[in-house]
Backbone as XML, in Angstrom:
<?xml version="1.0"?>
<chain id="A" units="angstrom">
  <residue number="1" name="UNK">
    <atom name="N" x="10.305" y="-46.327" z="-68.195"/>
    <atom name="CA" x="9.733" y="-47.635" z="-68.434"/>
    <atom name="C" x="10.603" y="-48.680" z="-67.742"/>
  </residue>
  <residue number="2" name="UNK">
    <atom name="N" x="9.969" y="-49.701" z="-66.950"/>
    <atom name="CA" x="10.650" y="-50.330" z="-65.913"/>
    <atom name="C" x="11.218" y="-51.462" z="-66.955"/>
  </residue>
  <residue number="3" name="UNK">
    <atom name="N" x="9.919" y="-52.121" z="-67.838"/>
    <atom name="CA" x="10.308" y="-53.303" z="-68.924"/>
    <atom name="C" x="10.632" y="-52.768" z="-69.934"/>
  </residue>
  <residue number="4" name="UNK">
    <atom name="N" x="12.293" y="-52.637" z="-70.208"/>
    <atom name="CA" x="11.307" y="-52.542" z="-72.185"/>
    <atom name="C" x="11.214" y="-53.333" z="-73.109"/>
  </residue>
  <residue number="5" name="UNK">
    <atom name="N" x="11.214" y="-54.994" z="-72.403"/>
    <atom name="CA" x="11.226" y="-55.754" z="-73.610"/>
    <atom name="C" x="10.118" y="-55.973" z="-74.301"/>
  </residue>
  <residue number="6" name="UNK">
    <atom name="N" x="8.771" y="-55.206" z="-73.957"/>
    <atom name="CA" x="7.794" y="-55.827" z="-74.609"/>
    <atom name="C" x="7.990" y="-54.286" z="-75.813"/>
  </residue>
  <residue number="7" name="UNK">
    <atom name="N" x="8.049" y="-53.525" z="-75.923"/>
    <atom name="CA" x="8.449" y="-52.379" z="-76.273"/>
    <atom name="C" x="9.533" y="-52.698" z="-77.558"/>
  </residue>
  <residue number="8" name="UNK">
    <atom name="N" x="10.633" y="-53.283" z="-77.359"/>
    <atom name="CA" x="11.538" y="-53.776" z="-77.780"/>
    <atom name="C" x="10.838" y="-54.943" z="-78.727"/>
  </residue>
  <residue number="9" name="UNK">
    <atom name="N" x="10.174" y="-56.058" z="-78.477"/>
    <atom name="CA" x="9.797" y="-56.931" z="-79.211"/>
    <atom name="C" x="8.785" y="-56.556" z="-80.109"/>
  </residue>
  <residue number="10" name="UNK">
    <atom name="N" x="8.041" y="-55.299" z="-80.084"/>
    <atom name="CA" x="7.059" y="-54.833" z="-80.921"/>
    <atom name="C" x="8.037" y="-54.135" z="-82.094"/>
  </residue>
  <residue number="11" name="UNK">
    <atom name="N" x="8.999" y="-53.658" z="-81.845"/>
    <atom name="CA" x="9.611" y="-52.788" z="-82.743"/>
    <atom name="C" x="10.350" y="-53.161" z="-84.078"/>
  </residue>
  <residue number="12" name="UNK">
    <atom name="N" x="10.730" y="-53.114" z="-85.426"/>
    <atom name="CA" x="10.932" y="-53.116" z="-86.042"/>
    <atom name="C" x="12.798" y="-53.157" z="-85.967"/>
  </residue>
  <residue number="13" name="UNK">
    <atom name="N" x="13.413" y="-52.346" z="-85.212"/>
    <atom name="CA" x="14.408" y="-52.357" z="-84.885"/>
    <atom name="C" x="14.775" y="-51.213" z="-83.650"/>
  </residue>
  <residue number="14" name="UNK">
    <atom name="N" x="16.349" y="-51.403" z="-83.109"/>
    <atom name="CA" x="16.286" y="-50.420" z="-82.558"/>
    <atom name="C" x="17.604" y="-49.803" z="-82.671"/>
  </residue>
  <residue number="15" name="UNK">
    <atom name="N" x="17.118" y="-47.639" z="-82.255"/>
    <atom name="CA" x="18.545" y="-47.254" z="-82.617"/>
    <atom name="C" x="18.692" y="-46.455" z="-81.222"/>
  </residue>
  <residue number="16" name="UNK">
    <atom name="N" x="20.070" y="-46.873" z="-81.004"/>
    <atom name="CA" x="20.535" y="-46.187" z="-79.694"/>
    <atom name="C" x="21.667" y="-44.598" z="-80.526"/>
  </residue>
  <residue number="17" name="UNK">
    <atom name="N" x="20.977" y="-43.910" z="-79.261"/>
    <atom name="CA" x="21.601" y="-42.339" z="-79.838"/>
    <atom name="C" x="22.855" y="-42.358" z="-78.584"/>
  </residue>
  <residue number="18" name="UNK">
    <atom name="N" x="23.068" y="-42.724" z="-77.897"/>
    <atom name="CA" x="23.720" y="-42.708" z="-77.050"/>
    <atom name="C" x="24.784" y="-42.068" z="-77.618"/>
  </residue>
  <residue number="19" name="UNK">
    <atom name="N" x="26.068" y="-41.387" z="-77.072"/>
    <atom name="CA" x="27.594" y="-40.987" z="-77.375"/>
    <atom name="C" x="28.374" y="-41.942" z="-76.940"/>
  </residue>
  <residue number="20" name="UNK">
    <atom name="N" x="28.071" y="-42.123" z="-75.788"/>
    <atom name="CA" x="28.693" y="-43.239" z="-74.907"/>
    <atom name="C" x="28.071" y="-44.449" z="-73.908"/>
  </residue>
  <residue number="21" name="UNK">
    <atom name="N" x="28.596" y="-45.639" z="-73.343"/>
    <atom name="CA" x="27.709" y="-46.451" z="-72.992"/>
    <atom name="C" x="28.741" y="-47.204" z="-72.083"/>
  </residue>
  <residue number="22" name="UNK">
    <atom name="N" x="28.569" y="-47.553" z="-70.968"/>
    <atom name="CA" x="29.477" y="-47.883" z="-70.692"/>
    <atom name="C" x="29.815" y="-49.706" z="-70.711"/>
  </residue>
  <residue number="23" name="UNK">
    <atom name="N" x="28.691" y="-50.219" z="-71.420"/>
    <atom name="CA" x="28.895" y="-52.016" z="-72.213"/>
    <atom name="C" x="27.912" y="-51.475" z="-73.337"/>
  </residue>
  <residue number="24" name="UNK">
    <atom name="N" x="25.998" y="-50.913" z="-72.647"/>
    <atom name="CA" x="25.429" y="-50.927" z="-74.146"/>
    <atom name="C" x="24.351" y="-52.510" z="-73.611"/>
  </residue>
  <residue number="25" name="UNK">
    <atom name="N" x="24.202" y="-52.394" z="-72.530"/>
    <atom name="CA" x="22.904" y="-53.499" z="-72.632"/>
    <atom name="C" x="21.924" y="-53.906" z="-73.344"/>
  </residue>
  <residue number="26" name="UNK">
    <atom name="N" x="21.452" y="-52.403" z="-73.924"/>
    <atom name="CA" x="20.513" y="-52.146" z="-74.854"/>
    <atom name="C" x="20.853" y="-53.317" z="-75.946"/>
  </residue>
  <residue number="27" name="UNK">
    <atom name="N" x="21.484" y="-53.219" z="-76.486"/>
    <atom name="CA" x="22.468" y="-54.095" z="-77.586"/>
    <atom name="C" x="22.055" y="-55.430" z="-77.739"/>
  </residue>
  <residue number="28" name="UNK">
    <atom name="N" x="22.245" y="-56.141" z="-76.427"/>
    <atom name="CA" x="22.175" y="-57.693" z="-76.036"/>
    <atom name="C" x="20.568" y="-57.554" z="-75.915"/>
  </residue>
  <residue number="29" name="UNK">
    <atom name="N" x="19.768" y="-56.521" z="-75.225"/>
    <atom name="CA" x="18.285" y="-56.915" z="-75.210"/>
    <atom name="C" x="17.957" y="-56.716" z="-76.795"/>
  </residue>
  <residue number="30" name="UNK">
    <atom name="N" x="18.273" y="-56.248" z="-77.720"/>
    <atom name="CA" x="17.851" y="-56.018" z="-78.986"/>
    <atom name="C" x="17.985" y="-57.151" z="-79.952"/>
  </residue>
  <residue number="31" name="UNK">
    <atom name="N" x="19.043" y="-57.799" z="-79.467"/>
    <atom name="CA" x="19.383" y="-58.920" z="-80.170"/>
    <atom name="C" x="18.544" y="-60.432" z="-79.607"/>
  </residue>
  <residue number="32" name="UNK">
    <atom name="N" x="17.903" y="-60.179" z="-78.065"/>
    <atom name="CA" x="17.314" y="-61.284" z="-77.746"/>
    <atom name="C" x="16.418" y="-61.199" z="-78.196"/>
  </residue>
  <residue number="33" name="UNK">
    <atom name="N" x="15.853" y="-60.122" z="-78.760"/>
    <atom name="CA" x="14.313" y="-59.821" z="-79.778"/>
    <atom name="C" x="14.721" y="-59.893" z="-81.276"/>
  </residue>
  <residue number="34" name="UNK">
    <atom name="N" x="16.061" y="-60.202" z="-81.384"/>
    <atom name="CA" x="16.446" y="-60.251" z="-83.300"/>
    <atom name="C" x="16.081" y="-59.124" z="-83.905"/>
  </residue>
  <residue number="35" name="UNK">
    <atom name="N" x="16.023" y="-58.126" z="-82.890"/>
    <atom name="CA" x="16.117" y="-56.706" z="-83.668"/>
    <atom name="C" x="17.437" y="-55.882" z="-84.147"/>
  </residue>
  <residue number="36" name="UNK">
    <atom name="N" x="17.461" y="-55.688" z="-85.238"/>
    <atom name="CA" x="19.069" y="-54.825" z="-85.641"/>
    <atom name="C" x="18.907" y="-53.431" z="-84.688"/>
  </residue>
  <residue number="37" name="UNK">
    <atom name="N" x="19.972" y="-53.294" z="-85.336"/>
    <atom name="CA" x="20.443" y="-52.088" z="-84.160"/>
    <atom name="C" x="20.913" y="-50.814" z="-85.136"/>
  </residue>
  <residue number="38" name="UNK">
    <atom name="N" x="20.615" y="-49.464" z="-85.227"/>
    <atom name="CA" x="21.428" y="-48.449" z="-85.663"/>
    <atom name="C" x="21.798" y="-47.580" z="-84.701"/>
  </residue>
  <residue number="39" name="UNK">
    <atom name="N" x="23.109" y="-47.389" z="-84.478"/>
    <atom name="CA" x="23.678" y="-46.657" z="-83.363"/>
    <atom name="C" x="24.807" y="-45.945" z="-83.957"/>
  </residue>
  <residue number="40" name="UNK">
    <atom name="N" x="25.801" y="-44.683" z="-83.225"/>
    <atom name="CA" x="26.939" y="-43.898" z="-83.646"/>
    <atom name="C" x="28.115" y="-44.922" z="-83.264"/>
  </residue>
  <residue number="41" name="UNK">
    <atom name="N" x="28.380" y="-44.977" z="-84.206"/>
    <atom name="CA" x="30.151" y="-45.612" z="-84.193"/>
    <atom name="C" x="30.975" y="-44.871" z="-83.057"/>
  </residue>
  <residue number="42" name="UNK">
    <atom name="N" x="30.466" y="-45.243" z="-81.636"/>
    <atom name="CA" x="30.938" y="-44.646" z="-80.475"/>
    <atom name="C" x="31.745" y="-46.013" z="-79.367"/>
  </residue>
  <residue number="43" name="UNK">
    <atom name="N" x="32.367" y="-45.556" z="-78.799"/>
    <atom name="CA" x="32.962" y="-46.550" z="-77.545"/>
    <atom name="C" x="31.759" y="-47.110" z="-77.098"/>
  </residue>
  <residue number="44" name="UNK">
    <atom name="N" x="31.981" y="-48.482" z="-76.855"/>
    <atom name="CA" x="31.149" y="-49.864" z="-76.442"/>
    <atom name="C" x="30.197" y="-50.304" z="-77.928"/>
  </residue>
  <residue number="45" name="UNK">
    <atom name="N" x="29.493" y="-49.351" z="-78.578"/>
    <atom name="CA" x="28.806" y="-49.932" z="-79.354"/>
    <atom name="C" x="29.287" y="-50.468" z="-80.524"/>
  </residue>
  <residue number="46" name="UNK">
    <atom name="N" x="30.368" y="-49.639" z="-81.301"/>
    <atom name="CA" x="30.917" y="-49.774" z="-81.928"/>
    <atom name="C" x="32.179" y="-51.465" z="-81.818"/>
  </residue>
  <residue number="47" name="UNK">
    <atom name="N" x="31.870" y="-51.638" z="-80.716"/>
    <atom name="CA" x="32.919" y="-53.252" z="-80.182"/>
    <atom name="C" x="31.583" y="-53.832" z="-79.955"/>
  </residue>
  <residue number="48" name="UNK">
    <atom name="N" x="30.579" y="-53.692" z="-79.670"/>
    <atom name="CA" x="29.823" y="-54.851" z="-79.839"/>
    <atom name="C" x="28.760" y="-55.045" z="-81.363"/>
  </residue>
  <residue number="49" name="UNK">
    <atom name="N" x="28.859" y="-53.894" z="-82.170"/>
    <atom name="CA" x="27.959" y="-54.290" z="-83.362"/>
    <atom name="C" x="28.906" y="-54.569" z="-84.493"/>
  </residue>
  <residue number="50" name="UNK">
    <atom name="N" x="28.524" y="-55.295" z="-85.291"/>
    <atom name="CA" x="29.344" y="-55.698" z="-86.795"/>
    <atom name="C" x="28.830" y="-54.736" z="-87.514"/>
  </residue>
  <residue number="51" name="UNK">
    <atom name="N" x="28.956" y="-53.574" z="-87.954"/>
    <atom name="CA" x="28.407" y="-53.012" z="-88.745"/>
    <atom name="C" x="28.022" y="-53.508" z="-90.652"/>
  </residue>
  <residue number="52" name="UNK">
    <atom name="N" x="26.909" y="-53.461" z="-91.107"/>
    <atom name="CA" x="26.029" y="-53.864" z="-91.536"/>
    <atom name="C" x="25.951" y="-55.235" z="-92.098"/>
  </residue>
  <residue number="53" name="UNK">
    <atom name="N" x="26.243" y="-55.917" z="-90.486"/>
    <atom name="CA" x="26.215" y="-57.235" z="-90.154"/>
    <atom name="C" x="24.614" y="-57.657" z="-89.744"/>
  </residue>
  <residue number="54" name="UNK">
    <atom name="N" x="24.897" y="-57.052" z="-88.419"/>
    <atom name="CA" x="23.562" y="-56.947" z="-87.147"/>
    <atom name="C" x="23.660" y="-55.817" z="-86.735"/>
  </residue>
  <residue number="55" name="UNK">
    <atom name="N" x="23.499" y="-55.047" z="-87.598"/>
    <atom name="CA" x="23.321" y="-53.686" z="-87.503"/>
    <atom name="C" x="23.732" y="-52.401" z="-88.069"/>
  </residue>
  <residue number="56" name="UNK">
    <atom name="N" x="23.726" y="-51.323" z="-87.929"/>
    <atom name="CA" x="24.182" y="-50.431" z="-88.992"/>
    <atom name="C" x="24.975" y="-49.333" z="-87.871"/>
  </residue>
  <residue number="57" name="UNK">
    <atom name="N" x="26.268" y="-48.970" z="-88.337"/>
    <atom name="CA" x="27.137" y="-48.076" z="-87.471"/>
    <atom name="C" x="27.100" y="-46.480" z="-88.124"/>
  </residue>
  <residue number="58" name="UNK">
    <atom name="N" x="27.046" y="-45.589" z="-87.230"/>
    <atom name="CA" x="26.557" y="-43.981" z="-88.187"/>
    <atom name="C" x="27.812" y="-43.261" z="-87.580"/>
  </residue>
  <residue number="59" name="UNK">
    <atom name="N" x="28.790" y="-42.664" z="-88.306"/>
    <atom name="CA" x="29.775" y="-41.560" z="-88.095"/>
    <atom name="C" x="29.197" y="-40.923" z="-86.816"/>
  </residue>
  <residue number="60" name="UNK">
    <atom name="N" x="29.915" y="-40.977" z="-85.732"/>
    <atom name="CA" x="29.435" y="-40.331" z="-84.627"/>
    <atom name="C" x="28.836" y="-38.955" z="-84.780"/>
  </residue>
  <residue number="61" name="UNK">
    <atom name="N" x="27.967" y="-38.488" z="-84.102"/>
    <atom name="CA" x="27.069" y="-37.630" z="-83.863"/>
    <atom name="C" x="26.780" y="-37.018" z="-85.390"/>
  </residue>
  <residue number="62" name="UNK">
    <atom name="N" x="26.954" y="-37.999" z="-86.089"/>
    <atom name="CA" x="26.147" y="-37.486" z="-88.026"/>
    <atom name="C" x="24.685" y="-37.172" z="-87.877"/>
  </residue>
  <residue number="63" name="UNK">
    <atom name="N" x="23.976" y="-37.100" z="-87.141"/>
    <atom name="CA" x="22.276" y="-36.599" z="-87.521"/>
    <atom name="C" x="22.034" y="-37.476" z="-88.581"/>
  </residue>
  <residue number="64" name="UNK">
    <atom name="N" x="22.415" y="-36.140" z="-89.725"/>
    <atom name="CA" x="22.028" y="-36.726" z="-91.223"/>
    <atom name="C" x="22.152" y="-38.163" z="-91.460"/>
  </residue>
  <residue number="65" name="UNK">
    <atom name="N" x="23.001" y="-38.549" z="-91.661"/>
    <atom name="CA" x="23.337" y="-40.015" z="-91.707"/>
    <atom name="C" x="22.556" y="-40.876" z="-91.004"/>
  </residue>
  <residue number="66" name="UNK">
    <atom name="N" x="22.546" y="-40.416" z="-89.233"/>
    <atom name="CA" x="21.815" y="-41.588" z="-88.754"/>
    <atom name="C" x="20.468" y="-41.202" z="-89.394"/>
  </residue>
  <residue number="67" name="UNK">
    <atom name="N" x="19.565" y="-40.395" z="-89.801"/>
    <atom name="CA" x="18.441" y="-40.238" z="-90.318"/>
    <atom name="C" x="18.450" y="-41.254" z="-91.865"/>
  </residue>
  <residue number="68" name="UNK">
    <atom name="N" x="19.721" y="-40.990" z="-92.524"/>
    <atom name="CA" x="19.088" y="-41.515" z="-93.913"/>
    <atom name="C" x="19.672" y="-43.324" z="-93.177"/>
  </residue>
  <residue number="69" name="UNK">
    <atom name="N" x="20.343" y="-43.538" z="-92.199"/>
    <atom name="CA" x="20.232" y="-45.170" z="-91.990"/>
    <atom name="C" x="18.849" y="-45.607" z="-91.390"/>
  </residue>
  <residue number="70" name="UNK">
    <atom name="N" x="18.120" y="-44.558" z="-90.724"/>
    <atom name="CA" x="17.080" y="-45.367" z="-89.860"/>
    <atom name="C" x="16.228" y="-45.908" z="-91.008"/>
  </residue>
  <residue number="71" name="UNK">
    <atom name="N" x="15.843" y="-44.308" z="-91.785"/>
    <atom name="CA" x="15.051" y="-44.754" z="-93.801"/>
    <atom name="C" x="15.424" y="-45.464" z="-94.036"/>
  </residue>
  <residue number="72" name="UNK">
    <atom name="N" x="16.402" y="-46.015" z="-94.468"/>
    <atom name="CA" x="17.054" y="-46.757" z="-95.253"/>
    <atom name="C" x="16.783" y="-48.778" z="-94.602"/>
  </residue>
  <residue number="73" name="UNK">
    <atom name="N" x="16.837" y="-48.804" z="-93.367"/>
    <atom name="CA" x="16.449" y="-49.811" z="-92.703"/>
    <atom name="C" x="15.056" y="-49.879" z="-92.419"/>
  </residue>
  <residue number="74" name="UNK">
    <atom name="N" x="14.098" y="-48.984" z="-92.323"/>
    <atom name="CA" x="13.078" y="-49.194" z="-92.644"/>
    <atom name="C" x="12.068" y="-49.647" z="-93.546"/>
  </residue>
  <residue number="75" name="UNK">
    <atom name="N" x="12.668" y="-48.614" z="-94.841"/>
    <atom name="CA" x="12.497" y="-49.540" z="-95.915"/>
    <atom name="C" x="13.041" y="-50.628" z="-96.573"/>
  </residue>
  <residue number="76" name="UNK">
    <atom name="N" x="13.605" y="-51.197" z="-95.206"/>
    <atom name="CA" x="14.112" y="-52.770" z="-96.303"/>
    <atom name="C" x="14.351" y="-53.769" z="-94.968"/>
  </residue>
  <residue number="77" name="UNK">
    <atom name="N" x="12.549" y="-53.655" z="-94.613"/>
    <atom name="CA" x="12.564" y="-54.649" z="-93.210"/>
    <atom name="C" x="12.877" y="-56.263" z="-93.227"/>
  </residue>
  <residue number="78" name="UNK">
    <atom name="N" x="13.093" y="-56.507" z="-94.415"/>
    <atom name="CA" x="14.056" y="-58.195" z="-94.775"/>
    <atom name="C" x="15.427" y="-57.785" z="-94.805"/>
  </residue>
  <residue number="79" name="UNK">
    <atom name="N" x="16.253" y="-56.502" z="-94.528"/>
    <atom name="CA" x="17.294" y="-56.474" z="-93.692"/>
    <atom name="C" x="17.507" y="-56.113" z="-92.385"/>
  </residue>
  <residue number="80" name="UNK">
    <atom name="N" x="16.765" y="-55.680" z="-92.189"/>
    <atom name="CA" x="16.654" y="-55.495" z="-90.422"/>
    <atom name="C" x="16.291" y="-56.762" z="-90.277"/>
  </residue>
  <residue number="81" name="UNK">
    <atom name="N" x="15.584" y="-57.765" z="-90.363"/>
    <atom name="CA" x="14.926" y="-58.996" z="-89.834"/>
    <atom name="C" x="16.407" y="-59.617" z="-90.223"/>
  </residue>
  <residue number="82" name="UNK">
    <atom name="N" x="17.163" y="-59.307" z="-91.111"/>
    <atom name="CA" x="18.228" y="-60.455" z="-91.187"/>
    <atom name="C" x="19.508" y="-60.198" z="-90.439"/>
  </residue>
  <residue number="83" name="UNK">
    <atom name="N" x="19.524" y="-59.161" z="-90.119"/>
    <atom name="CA" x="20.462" y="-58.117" z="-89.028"/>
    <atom name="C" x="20.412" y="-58.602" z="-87.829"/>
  </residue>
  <residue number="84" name="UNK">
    <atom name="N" x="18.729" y="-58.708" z="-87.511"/>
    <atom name="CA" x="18.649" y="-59.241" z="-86.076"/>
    <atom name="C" x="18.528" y="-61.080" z="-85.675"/>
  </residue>
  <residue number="85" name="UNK">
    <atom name="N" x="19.043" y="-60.968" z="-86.697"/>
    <atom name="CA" x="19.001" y="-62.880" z="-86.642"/>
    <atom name="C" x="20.135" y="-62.958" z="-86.324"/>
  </residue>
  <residue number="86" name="UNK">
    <atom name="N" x="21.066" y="-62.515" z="-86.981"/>
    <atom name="CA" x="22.600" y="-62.542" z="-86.733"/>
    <atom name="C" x="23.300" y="-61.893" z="-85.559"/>
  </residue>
  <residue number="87" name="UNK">
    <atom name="N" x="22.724" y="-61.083" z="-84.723"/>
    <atom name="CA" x="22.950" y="-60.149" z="-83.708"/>
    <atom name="C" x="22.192" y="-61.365" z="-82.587"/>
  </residue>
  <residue number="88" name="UNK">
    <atom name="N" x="21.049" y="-62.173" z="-82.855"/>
    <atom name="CA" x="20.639" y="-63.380" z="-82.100"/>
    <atom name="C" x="21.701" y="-64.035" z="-81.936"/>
  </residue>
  <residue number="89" name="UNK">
    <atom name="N" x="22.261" y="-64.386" z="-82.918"/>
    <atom name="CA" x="23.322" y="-65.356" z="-83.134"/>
    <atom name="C" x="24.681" y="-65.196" z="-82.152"/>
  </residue>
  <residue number="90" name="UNK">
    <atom name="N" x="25.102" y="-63.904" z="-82.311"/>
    <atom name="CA" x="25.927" y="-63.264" z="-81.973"/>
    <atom name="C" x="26.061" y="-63.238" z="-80.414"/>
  </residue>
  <residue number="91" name="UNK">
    <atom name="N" x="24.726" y="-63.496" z="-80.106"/>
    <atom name="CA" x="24.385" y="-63.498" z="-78.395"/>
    <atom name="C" x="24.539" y="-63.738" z="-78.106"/>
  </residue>
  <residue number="92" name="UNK">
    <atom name="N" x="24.225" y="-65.311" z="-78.778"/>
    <atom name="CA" x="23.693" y="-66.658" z="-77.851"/>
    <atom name="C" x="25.454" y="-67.714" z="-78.402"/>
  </residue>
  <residue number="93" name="UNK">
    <atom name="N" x="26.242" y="-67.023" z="-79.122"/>
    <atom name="CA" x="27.768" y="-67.761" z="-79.689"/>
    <atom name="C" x="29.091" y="-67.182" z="-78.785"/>
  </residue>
  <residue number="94" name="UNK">
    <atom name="N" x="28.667" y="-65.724" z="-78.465"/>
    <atom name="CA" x="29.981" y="-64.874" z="-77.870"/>
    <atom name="C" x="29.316" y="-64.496" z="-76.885"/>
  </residue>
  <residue number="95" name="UNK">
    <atom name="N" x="28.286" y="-64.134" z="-76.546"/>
    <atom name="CA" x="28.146" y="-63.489" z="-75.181"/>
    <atom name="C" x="27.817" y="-64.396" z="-74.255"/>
  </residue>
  <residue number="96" name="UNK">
    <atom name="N" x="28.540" y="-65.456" z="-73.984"/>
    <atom name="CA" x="28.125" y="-66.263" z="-73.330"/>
    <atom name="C" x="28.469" y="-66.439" z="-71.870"/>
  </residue>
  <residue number="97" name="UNK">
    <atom name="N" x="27.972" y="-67.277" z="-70.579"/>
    <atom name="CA" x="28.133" y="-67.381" z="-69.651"/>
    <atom name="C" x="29.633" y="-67.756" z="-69.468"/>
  </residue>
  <residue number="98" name="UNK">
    <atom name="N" x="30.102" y="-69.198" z="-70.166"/>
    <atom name="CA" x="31.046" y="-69.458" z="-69.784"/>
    <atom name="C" x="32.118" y="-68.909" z="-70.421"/>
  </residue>
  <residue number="99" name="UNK">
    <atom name="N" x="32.443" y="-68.462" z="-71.671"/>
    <atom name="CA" x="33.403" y="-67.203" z="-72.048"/>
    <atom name="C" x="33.463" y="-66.291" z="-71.272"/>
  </residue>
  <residue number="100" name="UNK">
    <atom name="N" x="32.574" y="-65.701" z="-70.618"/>
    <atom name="CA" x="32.640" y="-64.596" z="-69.731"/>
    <atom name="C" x="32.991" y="-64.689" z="-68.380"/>
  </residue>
  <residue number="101" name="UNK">
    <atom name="N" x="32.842" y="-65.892" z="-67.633"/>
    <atom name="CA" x="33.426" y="-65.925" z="-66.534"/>
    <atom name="C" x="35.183" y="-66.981" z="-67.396"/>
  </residue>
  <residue number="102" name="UNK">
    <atom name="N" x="34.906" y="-67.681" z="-67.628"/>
    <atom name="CA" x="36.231" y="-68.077" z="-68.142"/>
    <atom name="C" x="37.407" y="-66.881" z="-68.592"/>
  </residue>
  <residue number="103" name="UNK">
    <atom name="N" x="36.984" y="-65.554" z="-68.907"/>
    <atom name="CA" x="37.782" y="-64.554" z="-69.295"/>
    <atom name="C" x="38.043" y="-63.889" z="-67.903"/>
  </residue>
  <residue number="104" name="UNK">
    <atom name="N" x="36.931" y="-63.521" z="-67.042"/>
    <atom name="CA" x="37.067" y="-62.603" z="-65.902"/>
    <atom name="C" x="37.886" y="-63.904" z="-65.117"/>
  </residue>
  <residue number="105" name="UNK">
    <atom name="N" x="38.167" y="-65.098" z="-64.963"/>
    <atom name="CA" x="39.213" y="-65.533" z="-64.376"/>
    <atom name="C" x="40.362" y="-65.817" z="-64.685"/>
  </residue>
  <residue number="106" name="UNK">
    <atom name="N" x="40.457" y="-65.611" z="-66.268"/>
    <atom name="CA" x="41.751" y="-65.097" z="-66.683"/>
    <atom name="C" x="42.170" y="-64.051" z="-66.200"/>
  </residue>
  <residue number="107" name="UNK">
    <atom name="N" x="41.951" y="-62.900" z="-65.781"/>
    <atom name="CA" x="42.043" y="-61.533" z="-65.435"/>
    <atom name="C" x="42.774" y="-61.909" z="-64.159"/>
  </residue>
  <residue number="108" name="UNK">
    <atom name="N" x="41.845" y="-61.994" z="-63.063"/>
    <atom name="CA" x="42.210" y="-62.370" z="-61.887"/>
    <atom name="C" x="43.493" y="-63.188" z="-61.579"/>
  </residue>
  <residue number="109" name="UNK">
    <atom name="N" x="43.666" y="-64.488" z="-62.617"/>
    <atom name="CA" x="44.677" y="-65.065" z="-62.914"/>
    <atom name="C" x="45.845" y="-63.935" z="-63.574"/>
  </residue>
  <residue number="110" name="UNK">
    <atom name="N" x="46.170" y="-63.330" z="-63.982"/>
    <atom name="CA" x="47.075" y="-62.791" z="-64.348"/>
    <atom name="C" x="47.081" y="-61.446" z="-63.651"/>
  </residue>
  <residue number="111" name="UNK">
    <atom name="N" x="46.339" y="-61.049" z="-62.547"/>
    <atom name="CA" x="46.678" y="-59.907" z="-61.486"/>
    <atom name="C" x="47.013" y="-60.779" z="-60.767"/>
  </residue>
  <residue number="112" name="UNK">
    <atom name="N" x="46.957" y="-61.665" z="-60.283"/>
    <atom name="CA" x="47.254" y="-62.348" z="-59.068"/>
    <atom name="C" x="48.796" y="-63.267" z="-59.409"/>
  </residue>
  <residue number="113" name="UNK">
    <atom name="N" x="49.710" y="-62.976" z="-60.823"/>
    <atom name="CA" x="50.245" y="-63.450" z="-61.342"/>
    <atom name="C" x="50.432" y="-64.746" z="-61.592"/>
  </residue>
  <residue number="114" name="UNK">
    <atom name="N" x="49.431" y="-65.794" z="-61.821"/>
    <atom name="CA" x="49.261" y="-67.451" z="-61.824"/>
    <atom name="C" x="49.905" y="-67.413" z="-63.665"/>
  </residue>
  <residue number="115" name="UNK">
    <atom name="N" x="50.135" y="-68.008" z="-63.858"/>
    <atom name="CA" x="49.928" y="-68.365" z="-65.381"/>
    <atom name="C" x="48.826" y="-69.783" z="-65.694"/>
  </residue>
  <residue number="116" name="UNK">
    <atom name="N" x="48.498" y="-70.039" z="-66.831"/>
    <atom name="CA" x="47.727" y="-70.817" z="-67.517"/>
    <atom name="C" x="47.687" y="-71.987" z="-66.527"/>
  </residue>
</chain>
């Protein structure tokens, strides 16, 4: 699927099975739809979700678990809807343009040894 935001905006929430990710885009498109997220408490996802903030974090590769979180968020779609408000939030407060280049020229600044 070339789009998946229309896919994404129909959905109730979304859960990434992934092991690994190497940022987790998925994440940021889920949250521009205010959808929560259930994913394995794995590298990248685990640094970008609050767990059962804006979203729900599952013992890596638990099956079981992620099964009784997806139930469990299903049946209680006034927490997923409030998951993904805050994961909105989360977007549009920290993932921002100018934090993000303001940080990647910190970087550069301190390989290139400049200080502040």
């Amino acid at each position: 699927m070339r789009n998946p935001h229309p896919l994404v905006e129909q959905s109730q929430f979304t859960v990434v099975t992934s092991t690994w990710e190497g940022f987790g885009l998925i994440l940021l498109e889920s949250w521009l739809h205010k959808k929560a997220i259930v994913t394995f408490d794995a590298p990248a996802m685990n640094e970008v979700v609050d767990d059962n903030e804006n979203g729900l974090l599952v013992p890596f590769k638990n099956t079981d678990v992620l099964a009784e979180k997806i139930s469990w968020l299903y049946q209680h779609p006034e927490k997923a809807a409030e998951m993904g408000i805050k994961g909105f939030e989360k977007l549009h407060s920290f993932y921002t343009l100018k934090r993000m280049t303001d940080e990647t020229e910190e970087v550069y600044r301190l390989v290139m040894g400049e200080k502040n």
